[in-house]
LUMLOZA-24367 format. One line per field, with one value per residue (C-alpha): residue in one letter; x, y, z. Coordinates in Angstrom, 2 decimals. Layout:
BEGIN
r <- a,... .
px <- X,... .
py <- Y,... .
pz <- Z,... .
//
This chain:
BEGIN
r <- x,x,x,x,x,x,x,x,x,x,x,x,x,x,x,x,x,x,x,x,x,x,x,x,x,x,x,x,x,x,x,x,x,x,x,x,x,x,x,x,x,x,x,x,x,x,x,x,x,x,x,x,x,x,x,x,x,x,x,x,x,x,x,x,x,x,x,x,x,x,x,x,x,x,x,x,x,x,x,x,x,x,x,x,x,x,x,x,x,x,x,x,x,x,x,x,x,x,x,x,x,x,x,x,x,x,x,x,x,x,x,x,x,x,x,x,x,x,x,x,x,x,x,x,x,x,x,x,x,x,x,x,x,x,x,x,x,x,x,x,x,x,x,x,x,x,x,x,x,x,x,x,x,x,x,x,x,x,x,x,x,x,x,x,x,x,x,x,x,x,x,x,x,x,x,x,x,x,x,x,x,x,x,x,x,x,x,x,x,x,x,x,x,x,x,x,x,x,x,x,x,x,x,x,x,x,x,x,x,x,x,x,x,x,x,x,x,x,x,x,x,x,x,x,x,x,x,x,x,x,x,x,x,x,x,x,x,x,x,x,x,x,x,x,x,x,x,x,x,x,x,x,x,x,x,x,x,x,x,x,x,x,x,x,x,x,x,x,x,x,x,x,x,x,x,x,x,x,x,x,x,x,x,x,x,x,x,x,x,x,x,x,x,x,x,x,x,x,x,x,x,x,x,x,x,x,x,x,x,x,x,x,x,x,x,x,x,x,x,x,x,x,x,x,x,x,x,x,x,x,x,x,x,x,x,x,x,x,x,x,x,x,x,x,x,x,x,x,x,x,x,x,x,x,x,x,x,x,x,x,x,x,x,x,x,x,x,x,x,x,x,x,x,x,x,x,x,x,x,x,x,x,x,x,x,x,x,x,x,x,x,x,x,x,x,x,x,x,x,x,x,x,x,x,x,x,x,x,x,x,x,x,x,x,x,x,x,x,x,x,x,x,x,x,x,x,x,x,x,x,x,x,x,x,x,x,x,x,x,x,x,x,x,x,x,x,x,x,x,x,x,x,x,x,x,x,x,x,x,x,x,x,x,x,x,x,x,x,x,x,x,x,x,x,x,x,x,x,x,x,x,x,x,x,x,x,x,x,x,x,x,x,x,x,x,x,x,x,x,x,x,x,x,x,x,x,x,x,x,x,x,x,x,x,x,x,x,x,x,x,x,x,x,x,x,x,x,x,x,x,x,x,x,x,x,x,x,x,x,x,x,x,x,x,x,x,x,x,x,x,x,x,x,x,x,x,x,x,x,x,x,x,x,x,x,x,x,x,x,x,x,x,x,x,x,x,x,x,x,x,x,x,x,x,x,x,x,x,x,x,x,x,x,x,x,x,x,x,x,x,x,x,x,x,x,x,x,x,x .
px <- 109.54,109.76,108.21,111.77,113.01,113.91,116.58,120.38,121.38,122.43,125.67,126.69,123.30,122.46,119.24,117.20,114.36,110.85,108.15,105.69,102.78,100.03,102.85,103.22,99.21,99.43,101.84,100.32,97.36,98.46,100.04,103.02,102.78,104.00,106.11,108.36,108.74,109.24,112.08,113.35,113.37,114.81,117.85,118.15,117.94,120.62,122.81,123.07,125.82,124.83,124.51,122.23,119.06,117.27,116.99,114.55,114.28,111.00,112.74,112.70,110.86,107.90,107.51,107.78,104.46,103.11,103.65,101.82,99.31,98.49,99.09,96.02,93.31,90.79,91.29,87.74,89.32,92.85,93.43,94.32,98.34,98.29,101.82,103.31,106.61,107.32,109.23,108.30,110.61,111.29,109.52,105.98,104.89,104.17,102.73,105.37,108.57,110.66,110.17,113.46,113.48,116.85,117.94,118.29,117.66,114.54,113.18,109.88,107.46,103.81,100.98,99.34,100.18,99.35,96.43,98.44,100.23,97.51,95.64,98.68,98.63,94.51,95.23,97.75,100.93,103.81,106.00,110.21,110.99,112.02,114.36,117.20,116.38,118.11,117.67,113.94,113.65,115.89,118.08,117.66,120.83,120.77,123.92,122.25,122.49,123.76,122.54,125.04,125.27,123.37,125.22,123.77,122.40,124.46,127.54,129.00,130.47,127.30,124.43,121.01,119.35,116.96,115.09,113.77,116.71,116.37,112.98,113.73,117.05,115.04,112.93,115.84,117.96,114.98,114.41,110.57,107.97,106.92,107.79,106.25,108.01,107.48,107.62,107.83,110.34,110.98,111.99,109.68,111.14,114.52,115.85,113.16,115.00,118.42,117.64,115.52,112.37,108.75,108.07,104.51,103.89,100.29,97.73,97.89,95.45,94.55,96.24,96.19,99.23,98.83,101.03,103.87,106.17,106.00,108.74,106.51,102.97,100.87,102.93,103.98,102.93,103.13,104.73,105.42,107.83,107.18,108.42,105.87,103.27,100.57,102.09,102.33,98.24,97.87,99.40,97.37,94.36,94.56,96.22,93.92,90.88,89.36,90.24,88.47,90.77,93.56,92.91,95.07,92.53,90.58,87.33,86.40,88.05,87.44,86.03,89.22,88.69,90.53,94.33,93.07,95.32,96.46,97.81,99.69,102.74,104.41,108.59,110.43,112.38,115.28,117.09,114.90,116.22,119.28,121.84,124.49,126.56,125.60,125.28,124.23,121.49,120.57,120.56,118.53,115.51,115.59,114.85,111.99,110.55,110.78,109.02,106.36,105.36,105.86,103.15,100.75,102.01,102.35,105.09,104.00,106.79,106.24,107.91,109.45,110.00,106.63,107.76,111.28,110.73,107.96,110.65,113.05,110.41,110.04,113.95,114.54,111.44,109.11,108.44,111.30,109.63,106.64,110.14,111.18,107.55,107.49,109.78,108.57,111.32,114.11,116.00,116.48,117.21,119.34,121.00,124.11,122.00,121.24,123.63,125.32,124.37,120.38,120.62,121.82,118.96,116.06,117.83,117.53,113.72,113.70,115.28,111.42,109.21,105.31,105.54,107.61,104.90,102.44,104.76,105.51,102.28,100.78,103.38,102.96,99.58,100.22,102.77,99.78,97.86,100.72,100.66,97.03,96.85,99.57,97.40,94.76,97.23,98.92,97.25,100.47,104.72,107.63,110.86,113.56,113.76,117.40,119.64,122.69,123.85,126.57,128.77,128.44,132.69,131.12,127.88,129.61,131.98,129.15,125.59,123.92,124.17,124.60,121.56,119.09,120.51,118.74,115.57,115.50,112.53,110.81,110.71,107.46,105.36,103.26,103.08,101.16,99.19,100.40,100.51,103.68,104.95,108.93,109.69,112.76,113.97,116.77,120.52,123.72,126.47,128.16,125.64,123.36,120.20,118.11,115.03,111.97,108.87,105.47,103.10,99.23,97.13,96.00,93.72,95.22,96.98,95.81,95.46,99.19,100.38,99.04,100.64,103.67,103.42,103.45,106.83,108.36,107.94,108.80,112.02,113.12,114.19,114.65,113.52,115.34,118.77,118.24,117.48,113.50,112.46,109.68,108.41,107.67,105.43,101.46,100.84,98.68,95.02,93.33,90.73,87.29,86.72,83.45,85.47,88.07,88.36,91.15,92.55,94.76,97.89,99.99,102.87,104.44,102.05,103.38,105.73,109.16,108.22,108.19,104.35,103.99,104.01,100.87,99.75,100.99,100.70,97.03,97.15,96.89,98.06,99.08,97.27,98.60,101.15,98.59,98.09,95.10,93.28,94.23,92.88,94.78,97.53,100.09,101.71,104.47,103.07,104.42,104.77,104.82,107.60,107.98,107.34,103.72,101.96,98.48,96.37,93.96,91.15,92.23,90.87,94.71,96.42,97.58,98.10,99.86,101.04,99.40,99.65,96.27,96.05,93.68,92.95,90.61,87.33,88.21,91.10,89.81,88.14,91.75,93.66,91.61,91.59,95.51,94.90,95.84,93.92,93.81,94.27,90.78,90.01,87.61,86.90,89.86,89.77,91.86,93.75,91.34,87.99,87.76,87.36,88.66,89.07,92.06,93.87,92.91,94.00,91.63,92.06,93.04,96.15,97.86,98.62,102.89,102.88,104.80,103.22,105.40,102.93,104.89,107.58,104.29,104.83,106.02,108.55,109.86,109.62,111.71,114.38,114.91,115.89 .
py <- 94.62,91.59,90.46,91.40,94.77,97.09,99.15,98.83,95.37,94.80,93.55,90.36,89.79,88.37,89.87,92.95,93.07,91.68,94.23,94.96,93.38,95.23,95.68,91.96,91.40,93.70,92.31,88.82,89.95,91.17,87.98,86.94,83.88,82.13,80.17,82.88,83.98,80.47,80.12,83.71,82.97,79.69,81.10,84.11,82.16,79.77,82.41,84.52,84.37,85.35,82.25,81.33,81.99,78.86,75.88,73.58,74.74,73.88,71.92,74.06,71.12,71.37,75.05,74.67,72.27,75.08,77.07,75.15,74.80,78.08,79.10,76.58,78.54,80.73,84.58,84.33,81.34,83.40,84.05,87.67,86.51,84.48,83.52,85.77,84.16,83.93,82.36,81.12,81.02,77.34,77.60,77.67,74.25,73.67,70.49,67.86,70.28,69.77,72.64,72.44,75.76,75.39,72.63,69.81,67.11,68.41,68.32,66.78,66.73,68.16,66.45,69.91,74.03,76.38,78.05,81.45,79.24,77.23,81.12,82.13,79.06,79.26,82.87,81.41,82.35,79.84,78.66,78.81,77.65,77.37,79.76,80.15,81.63,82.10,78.94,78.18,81.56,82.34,85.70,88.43,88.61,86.29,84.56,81.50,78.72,75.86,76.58,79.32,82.38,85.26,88.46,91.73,92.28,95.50,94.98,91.39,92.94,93.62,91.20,90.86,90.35,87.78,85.69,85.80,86.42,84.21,85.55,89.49,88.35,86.24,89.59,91.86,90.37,89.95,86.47,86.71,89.43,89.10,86.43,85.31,85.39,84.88,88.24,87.11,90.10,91.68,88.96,90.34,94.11,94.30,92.38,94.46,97.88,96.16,94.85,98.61,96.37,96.75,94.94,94.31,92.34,92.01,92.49,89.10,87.10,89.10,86.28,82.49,81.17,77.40,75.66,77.95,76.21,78.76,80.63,82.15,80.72,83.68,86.08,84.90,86.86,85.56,88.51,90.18,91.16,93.40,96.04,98.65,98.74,97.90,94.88,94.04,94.98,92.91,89.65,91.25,90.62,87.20,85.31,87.24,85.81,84.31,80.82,78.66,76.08,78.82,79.21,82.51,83.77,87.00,87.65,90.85,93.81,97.49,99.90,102.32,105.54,105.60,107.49,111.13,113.87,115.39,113.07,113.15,110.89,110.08,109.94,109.36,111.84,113.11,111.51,107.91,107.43,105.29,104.27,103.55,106.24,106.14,109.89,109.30,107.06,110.12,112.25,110.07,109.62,113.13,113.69,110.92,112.87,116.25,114.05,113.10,116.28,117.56,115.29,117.01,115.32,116.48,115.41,114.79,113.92,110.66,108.69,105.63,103.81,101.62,100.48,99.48,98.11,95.98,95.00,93.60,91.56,89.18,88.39,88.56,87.01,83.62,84.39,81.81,78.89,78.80,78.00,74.74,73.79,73.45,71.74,68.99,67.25,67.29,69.90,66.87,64.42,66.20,69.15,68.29,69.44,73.00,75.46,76.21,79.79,78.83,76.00,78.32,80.56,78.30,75.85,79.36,78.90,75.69,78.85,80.48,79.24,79.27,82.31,84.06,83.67,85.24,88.02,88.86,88.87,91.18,93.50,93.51,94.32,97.24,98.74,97.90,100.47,103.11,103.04,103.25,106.80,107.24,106.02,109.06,111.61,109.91,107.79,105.96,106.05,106.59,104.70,103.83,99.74,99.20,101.69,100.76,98.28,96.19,93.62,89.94,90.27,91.70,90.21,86.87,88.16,89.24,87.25,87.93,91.56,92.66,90.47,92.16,95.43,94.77,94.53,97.49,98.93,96.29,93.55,95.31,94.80,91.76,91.71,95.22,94.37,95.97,95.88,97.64,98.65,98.70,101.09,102.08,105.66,106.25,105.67,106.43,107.88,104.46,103.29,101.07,101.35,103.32,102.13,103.64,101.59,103.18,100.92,101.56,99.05,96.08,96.51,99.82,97.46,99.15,102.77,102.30,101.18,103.90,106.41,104.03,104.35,108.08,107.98,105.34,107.50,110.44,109.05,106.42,106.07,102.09,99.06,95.90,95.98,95.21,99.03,99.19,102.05,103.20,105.89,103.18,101.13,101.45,103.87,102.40,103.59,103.15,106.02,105.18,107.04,108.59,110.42,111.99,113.83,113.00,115.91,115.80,118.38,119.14,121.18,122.57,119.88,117.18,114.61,116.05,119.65,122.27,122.80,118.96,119.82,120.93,118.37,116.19,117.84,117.58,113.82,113.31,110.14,109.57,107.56,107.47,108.77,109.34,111.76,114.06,112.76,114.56,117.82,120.01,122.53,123.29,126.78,128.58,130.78,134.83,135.99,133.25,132.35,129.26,128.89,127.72,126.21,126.51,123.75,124.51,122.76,123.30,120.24,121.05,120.37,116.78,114.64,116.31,114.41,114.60,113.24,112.27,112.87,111.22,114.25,114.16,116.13,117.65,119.29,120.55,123.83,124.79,123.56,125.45,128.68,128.65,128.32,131.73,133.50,132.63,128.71,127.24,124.07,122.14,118.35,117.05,114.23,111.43,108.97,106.07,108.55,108.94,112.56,114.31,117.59,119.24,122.13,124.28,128.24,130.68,131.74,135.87,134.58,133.07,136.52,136.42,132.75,130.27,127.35,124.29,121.18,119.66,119.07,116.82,117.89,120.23,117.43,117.60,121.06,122.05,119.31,120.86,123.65 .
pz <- 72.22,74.12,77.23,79.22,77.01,79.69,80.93,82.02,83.56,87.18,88.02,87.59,85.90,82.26,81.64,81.99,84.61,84.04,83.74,86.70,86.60,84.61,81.63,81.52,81.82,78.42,76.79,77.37,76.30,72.90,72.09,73.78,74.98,78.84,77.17,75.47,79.23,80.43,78.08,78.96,82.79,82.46,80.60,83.02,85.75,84.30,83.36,86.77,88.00,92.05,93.99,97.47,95.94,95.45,97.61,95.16,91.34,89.17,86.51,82.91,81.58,84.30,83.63,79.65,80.55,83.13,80.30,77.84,79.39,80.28,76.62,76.01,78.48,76.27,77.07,79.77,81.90,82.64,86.07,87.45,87.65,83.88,83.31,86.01,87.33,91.47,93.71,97.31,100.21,101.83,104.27,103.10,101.30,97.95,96.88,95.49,96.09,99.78,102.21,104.19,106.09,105.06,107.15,105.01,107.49,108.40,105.07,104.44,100.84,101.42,99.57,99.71,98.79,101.66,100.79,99.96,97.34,96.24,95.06,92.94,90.72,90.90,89.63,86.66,88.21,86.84,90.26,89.66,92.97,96.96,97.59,100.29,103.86,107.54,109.08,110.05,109.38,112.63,111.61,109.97,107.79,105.13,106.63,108.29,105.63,104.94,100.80,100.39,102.38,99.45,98.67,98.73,94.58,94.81,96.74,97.48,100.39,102.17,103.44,101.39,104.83,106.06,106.63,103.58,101.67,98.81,98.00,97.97,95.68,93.25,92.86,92.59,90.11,87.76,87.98,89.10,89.36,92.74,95.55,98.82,102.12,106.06,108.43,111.63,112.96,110.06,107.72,104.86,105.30,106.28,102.78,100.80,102.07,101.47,97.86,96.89,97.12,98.35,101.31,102.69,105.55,105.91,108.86,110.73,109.76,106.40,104.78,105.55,107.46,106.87,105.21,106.74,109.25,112.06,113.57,116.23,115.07,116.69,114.81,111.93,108.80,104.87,103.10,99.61,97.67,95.00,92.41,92.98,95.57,92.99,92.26,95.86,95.90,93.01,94.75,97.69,96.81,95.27,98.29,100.82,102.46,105.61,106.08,108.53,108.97,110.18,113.55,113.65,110.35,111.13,109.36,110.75,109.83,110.65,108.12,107.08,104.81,101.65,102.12,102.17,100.38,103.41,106.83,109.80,110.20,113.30,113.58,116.50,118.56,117.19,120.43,119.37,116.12,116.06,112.77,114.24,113.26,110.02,108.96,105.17,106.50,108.84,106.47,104.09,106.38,106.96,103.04,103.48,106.12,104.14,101.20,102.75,103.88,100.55,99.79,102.04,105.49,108.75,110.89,114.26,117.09,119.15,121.82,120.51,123.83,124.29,120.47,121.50,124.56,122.62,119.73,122.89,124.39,120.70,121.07,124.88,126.12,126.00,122.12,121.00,122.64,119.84,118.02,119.55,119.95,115.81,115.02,117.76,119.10,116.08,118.03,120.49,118.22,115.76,117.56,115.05,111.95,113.04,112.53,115.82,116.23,114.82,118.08,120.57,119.80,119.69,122.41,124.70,125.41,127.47,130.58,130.22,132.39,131.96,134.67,132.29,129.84,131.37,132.28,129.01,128.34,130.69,129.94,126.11,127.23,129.18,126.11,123.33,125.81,125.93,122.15,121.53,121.73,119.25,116.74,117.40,116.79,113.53,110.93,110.53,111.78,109.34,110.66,108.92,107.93,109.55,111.20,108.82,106.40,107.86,105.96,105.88,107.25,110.23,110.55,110.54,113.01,115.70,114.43,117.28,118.34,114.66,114.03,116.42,115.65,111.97,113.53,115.79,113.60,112.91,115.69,117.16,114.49,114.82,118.82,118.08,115.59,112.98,109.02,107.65,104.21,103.42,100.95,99.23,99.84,96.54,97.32,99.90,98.60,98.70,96.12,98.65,98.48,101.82,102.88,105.53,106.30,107.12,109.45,110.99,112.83,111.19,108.25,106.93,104.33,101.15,102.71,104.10,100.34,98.12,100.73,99.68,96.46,96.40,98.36,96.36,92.84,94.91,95.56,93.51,89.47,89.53,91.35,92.11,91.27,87.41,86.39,85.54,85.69,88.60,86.09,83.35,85.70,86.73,89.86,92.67,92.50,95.43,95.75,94.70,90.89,92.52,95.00,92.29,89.57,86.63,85.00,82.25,82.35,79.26,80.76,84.16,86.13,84.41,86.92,87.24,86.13,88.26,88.98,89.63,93.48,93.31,92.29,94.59,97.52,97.20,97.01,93.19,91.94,88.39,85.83,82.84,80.61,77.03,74.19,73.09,69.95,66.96,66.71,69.03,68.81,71.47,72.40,74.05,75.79,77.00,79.86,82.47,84.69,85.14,81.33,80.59,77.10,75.92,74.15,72.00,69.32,65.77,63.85,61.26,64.69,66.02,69.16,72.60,75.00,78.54,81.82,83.24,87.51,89.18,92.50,94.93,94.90,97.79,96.50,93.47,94.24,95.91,92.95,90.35,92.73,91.78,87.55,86.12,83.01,80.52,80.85,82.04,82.79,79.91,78.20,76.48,74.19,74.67,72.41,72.10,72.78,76.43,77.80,81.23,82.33,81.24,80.83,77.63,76.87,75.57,72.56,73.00,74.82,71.13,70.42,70.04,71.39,69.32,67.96,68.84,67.90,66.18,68.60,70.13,73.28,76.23,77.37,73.88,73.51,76.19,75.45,72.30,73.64 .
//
């Protein structure tokens, strides 16, 4: 298979989606090279046939040398991201390519990466370009532009959202397999929910912001976008770390417990939560919310209020002044190159006064104290991402009220401190894709994504709009092994079955989809309901599949409390000679069961019918 075999193509697309991360680290490993994906990307990208992506493209040439030279490296000098293909939005700088924050005569060429940048092609990561955003990253739509306005990857009809929107779109029609964008307001979020994307905007500071040309520079976040939240760990961790010449760079960060198997989750009130008469949206978060507590949550009511009244202040008050102070004085010189609605905005901050300033400032103090105790009652608050999905027809019609309604979740987020995780939720009925966002104070990044990643594969099939599917990628494992046990389950347990709730209720994650070594046999068994196999040593038997859950220790005595004679819990060998625990049968309970090893399987037992 090669390096971009997958699953049903999106529309309007030419190829199928690149795999997440760790199946492209394994399939590089075993012999494919960077330049057989070079050459794949380039044609994809070539091919598509949605426009308002990309600003500046790496030239096929330069990556066929990228490529190359990559190919050269010895297996021990590879970098975590060898050969990985991304995409940056323009407004970041990478050396030798424009940044033009998507005003053309603003553009200037930086002699150096920001540091953020500079770590993915340390790490081996091959660069495919600059891609389209809302003017200097003013908007939230997608619409702002002067490169092409981007359509939504599943309707045309609809916006793809902003600012980032060439960045979530490169992602989601399978040109790249993770991207970098700004989250100032909820630039890295809102096009993640509206292009069935993962969306992480980091704790401020976690991750350098040099090299970014600011929209509000005290706020301003790099983000991700990923397929899975593992991936979006993966990138995580490489472009993460203190930098000293960053003046906004945090070193210190508090010490937070691994996500625990059972948590409390804050929504707002039922009279908080707007969607602007959206009633499938409604509906929608109302299933996340059941999810989640499926998943051993607790739904605890809060007042939204100190949150919205926060979001208002980064749009209504002094905020948009750290605006015209970047770009210097080209808003005086060349009003005529910004995009009229883009000048009105940022041309607004010269009526706030130094007075007003400090105004809003001691009253974002006072909210950050009405919602500290919040955050003693919750370990983190399920929104949705946007109340509705509107399209560009409107949008275009009213940018500025439709534009702030966009970030009505997510315009608090950085003046509280906070690191938040956009997930995606499944589908409306209109085929659009629904997305919630979970956030905690800063420094609950990786705690906040593996509770992300059990929602996403609790609700979704496929990421992007290119049709992988979520069940074919790695799970994010982000317990320490000492404080869990993995248990390998052969039947009912398995994901999708009707026993996997227990599992996951008691915060198991799964590992891996395996088989037992050869050597074991594999019964129906009588008198269960739901049906129920055995597995059993018989050195004439073969190789079962398994699923292998990784749950924590302190959730195994009241998992094993619930096992029924006469299955028992024992050492199973695994394909390739590891051992877990696992599910075996004892052997008085064969009696009138039917042997059915050599379907291979309970999966393929019970599809035969």
């Amino acid at each position: 298979m090669d390096l971009v075999t997958r699953m049903t193509r999106a529309p309007g697309n030419s190829a199928a989606p690149l795999p997440d991360l760790a199946d492209l680290r394994r399939r590089l490993a075993a012999g494919d090279t960077v330049r057989a994906l070079a050459e794949e990307v380039i044609t994809r990208r070539r091919r598509l046939a949605a426009g308002g992506i990309w600003i500046t493209e790496v030239p096929g040439a330069s990556l066929l040398e990228r490529a190359a030279g990559l190919d050269a490296l010895p297996a021990d000098a590879r970098g975590p991201l060898h050969g990985v293909p991304f995409a940056v939005k323009d407004n970041i700088d990478v050396a030798g390519l424009p940044t033009t924050a998507a005003c053309p005569a603003f553009a200037y060429t930086p002699d150096a990466s920001a540091p953020a940048v500079q770590r993915l092609l340390d790490a081996g990561a091959v660069l495919l370009g600059k891609t389209n955003l809302d003017q200097f990253a003013t908007g939230l739509s997608g619409t702002r532009t002067p490169y092409g306005a981007p359509a939504n990857a599943f309707d045309p009809a609809y916006i793809c959202g902003g600012s980032s929107s060439g960045s979530a779109l490169a992602l989601a029609h399978g040109l790249v397999s993770f991207s970098l964008g700004t989250d100032t307001a909820g630039s890295g979020r809102v096009p993640a929910a509206l292009g069935n994307l993962i969306g992480l905007k980091p704790s401020r500071g976690l991750v350098s912001s040099r090299g970014v040309l600011p929209a509000c520079r005290s706020l301003d976040c790099i983000s991700v976008f990923a397929l899975t939240c593992a991936d979006a760990q993966a990138v995580l961790e490489v472009i993460a770390g203190f930098d000293a010449a960053d003046p906004f760079a945090r070193a210190d960060w508090p010490t937070v417990p691994a996500s625990g198997a059972r948590f409390r989750f804050g929504v707002p009130g039922p009279d908080q939560l707007e969607f602007d008469g959206d009633g499938a949206s409604a509906a929608a978060f109302a299933q996340v919310v059941a999810s989640l507590q499926g998943l051993g949550g607790t739904a605890v009511p809060v007042d939204y209020s100190p949150f919205r009244e926060t979001a208002r202040l980064l749009y209504e008050g002094p905020w948009v002044a750290e605006r015209r102070l970047a770009l210097g004085d080209f808003m005086d010189r060349r009003p005529d190159a910004v995009l009229p609605v883009v000048r009105e905005i940022i041309l607004g901050a010269d009526r706030f006064t130094a007075a007003d300033l400090f105004a809003a400032e001691y009253r974002l103090q006072a909210l950050r104290r009405a919602v500290a105790p919040v955050w003693q009652q919750v370990d983190c608050l399920l929104t949705p991402t946007v109340p509705t999905l509107y399209t560009r027809a409107a949008l275009l019609a009213d940018p500025v009220r439709l534009n702030n309604r966009l970030g009505h979740y997510t315009n608090h987020m950085n003046l509280l401190d906070l690191c938040a995780v956009a997930v995606p939720a499944g589908f409306l009925p209109s085929g659009l894709p629904f997305g919630v966002t979970l956030q905690a104070p800063a420094g609950h990044d990786r705690p906040l994504l593996a509770l992300a990643d059990r929602l996403h594969r609790a609700h979704n099939t496929t990421v992007g709009a290119t049709g992988l599917a979520l069940a074919d990628t790695t799970p994010m494992i982000a317990d320490p092994p000492a404080a869990m046990l993995d248990l390998a389950v052969c039947g009912g347990h398995m994901q999708g079955l009707p026993l996997n709730h227990e599992l996951t209720a008691r915060g198991a994650r799964l590992v891996e989809r395996t088989h037992t070594a050869p050597g074991y046999r594999l019964y129906a068994l009588v008198g269960f309901d739901p049906p129920r196999p055995g597995l059993v040593r018989d050195a004439a038997g073969g190789a079962i599949e398994v699923e292998v859950w990784r749950l924590p220790l302190a959730e195994v005595g009241a998992f094993l409390a619930g096992v029924p004679a006469p299955l028992a819990i024992g050492t199973v060998e695994l394909a390739g000679g590891g051992t877990v625990k696992g599910f075996l049968c004892e052997a008085a309970a064969l009696a009138g069961a039917r042997d059915i090893t050599t379907h291979g399987g309970w999966r393929a037992w019970l599809a035969a019918g």
